[in-house]
N, C-alpha and C positions, 0 to 999 in steps of 0.2 A: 536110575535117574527118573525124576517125575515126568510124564507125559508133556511134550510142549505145548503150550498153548498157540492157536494160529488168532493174534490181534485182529477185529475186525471192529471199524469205526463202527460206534454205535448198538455195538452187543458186548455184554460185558455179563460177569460171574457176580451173583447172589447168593451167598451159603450154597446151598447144591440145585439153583436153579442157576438159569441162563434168561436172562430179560433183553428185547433187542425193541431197541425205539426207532422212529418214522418220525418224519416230519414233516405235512402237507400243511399248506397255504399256513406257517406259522405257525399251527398246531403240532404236539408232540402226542405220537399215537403207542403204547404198549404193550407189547403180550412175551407173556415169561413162558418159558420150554423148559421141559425134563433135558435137553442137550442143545451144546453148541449150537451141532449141525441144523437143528431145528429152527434155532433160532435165525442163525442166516440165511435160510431159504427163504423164511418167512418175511426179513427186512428185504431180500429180494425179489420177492414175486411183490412187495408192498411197493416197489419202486420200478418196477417195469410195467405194472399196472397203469403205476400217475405216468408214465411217457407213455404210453397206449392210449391217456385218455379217460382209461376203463379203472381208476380207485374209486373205492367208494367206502367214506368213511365208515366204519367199526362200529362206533355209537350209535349210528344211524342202522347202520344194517341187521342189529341184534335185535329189535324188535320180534316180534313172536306176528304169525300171520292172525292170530285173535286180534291182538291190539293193533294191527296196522287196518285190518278190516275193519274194526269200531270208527276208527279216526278217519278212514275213507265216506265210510258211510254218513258220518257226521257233516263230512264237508260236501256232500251231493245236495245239497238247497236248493238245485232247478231242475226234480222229478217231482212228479207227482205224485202222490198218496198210495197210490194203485202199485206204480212201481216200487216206491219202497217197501211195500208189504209185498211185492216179488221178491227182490232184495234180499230179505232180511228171513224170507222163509227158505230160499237156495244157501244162504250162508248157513242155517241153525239146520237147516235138516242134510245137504250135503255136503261141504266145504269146510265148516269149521268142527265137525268127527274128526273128519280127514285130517285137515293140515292147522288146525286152531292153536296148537302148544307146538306147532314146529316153528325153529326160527324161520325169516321171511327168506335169508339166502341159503339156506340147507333145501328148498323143495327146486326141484331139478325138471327140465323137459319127460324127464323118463319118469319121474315119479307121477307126473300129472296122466300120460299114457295109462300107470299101473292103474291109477285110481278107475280111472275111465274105463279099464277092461272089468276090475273088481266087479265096479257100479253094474254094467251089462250082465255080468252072473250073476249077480245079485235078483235079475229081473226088474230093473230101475229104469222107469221110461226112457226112448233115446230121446224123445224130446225136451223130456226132463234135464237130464246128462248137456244136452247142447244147452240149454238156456245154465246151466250153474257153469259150466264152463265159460258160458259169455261174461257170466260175472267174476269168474277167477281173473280174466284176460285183462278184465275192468280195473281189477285191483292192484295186480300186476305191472300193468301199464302206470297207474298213477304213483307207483312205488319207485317204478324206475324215472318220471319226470320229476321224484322227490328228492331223484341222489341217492336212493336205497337200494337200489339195482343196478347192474350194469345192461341187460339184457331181461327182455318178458321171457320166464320161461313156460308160459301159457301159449304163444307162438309157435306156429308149426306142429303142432301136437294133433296128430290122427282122430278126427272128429267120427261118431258112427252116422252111419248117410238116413235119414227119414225120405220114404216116399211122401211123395208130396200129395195129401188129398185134393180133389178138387173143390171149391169152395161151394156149399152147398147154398144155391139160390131157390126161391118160389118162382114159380109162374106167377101170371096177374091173377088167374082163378083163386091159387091156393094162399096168396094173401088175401085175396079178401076172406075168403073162408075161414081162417086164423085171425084175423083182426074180426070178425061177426061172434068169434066164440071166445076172445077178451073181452067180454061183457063190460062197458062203461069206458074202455080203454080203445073202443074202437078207431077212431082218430088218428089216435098214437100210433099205434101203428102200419096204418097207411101213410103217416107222416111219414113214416122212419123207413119203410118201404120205398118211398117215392122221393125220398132227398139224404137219405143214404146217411144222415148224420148220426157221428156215435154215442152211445150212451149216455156220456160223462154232459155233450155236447148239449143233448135233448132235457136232462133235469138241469141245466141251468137257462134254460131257455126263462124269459120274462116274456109278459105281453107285450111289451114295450119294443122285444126286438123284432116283432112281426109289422110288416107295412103292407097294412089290404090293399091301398092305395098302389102298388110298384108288384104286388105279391111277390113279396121275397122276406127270406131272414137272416137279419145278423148274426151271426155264430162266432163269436167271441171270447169263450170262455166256457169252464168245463167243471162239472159239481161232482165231487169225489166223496167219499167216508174213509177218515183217517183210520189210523191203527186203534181211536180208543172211541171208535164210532162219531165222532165229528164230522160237520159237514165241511168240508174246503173249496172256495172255489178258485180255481188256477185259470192259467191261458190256456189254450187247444193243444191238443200234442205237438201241434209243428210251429207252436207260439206263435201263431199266426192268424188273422180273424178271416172272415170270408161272408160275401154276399151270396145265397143259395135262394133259386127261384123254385116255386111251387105248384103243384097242378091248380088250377084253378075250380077245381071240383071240390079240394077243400076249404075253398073261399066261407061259404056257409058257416060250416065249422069250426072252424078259425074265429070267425068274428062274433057267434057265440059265444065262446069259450072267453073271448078277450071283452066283450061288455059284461060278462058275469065278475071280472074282477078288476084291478085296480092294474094299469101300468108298471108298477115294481112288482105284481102278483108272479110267481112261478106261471109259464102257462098247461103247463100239467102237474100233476101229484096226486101224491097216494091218497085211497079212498078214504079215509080219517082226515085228509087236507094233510100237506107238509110239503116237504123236497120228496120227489121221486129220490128211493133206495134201494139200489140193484137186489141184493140177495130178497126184503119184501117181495117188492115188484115177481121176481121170477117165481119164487115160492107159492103166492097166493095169486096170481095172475096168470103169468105166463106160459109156466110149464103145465100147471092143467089146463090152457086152451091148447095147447101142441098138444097133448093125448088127447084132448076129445077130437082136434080134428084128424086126428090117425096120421099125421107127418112126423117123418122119420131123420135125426139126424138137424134139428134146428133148433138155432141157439138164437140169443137177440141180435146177435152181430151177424147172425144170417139174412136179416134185414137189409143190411147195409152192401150186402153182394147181394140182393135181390135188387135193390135200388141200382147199382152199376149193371146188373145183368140186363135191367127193364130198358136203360137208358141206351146202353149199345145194340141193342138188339134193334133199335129207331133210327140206328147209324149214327148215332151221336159222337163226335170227333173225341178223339182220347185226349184232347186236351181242356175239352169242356169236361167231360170226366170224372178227370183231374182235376179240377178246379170245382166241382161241386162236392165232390168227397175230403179235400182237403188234404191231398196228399201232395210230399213236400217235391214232389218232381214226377215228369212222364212216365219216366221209367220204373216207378213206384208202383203204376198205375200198370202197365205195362205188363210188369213179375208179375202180377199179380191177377190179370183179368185180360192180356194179350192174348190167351185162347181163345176167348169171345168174339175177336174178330177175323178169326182165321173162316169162319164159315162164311165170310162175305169177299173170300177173295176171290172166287168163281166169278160170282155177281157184277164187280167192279172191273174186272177183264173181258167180261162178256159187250159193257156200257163200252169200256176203250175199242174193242171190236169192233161194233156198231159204229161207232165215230170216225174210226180209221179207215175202217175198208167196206164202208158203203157201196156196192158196187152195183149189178146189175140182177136181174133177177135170177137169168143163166150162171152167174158168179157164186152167186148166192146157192142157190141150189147144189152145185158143185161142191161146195163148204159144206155142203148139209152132209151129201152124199157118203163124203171121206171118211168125216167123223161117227156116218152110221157105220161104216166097214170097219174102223178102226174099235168101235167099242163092241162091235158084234166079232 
């Protein structure tokens, strides 16, 4: 006798396949199996999924991680220049080798672990590693608020630890010493020194956003070079503008630079005249005054931790800080330069001392006393 067939709604026989159909919000969803039994596992885990919550349609999900990462990246319109050419160099040189021709729901928690150990024998910076993984995470994430995921499996995946250097600051000495041997560029950077503004921040600068009258300046906006060397100018990194005060030493300076040109003029630029251009700038300015003045370990954005380092060191509140560097909260300020004021916690308990327990001269001495026997 022929084999019996066991009827199940919805899967049914094909010449010698077996097609089993689905039906979410209306739609009719289907995948043909070499057998029956395939077939009705498949219409049931397709239906215990949509009551979990967790289906996700088929059409959607077959996507390949190349093309869901072109169409991510296309729709990011509020980064910067700077960042997209992060972007697009962690996709092309780590992530799409790796995962570019796999589909988007074939790569697994365990796969993204593999990669990560590979990368590390590979000898692939761990810094490197963490920043492509920030953007797998990125990708991931917006796949699953697209209905193409049920779950990031960029999440939870064992990151390698980087110690954390400390951010290298100047003294006031060794800026000035470095700003004297940026020949013509002097200014610059004692500006960028003493108000801590970043790069992007400092070539969109105009004369216009300088007030000798108030000494301060608007910072409003941030001049980048695109991917095909364009200038761009965007809002701040924390889209957000800020009034920053100035030492009044460069008052002089300042107001030279701004009668020598025009109110919409840039207030700085490169020695031919134009937009200050990072890679320029560093090439033929920068990096030979850091060798001639024999410092070790500085970049331009070392500036900008000199300017926080200069500022707290005058006990300057971490909220003022924060608000002159542009970061988007305390605790920004805090990770990042809360060492700085741990050497003044002595200082400040010593003041509450003095306050509290003012006492007598014989009290006082007594206090002296204890704490010589106790450090001796």
């Amino acid at each position: 006798m022929p084999k019996k067939i066991n009827r199940v709604p919805g899967v049914e026989k094909r010449g010698d396949k077996w097609r089993a159909r689905a039906f979410f919000d209306g739609k009719e969803t289907t995948r043909t199996f070499s057998s029956q039994d395939e077939a009705i596992r498949w219409k049931r885990e397709q239906e215990r999924a949509l009551e979990r919550g967790e289906w996700i349609d088929p059409r959607l999900s077959s996507i390949t991680f190349k093309e869901w990462s072109e169409s991510w990246l296309k729709a990011k319109t509020n980064i910067v220049p700077q960042t997209r050419r992060g972007y697009v160099s962690r996709l092309r040189c780590q992530l799409l080798p790796e995962f570019g021709e796999r589909k988007l729901t074939s790569i697994t928690n365990n796969d993204i672990s593999q990669w990560i150990a590979r990368s590390i024998d590979a000898g692939i910076g761990l810094v490197v590693i963490r920043r492509a993984h920030s953007v797998l995470r990125q990708i991931f994430g917006a796949a699953v608020l697209d209905g193409r995921l049920n779950r990031n499996p960029a999440v939870g995946v064992p990151l390698p630890r980087v110690s954390k250097r400390e951010k290298r600051a100047l003294s006031a000495s060794e800026l000035f010493l470095l700003a004297r041997s940026c020949e013509g560029y002097e200014v610059l950077v004692k500006f960028a020194g003493t108000t801590g503004l970043r790069w992007g921040e400092l070539a969109a600068l105009q004369c216009k956003d300088i007030s000798i009258l108030n000494r301060t300046i608007y910072v409003g906006k941030s001049l980048s070079t695109g991917l095909r060397g364009e200038q761009i100018v965007s809002s701040t990194k924390t889209d957000e503008s800020r009034v920053v005060p100035f030492p009044k030493e460069l008052l002089p300076d300042l107001q030279d630079l701004i009668e020598k040109r025009g109110p919409e003029s840039q207030l700085f630029t490169m020695p031919g005249g134009g937009s200050l251009e990072y890679n320029n700038f560093m090439t033929r300015i920068f990096r030979p005054a850091v060798k001639e003045s024999e410092l070790k370990d500085i970049t331009f954005h070392s500036l900008r931790h000199t300017a926080a380092s200069l500022l707290i060191s005058q006990g300057t509140p971490i909220t003022t800080v924060s608000g002159i560097l542009g970061h988007a909260s305390t605790q920004m300020t805090l990770d990042v330069y809360g060492h700085l004021y741990e050497d003044d916690a002595m200082t400040y308990m010593d003041r509450l001392g003095e306050k509290l327990f003012a006492g007598t001269d014989k009290e006082r001495t007594n206090v002296t006393s204890v704490a010589e026997k106790v450090s001796g």
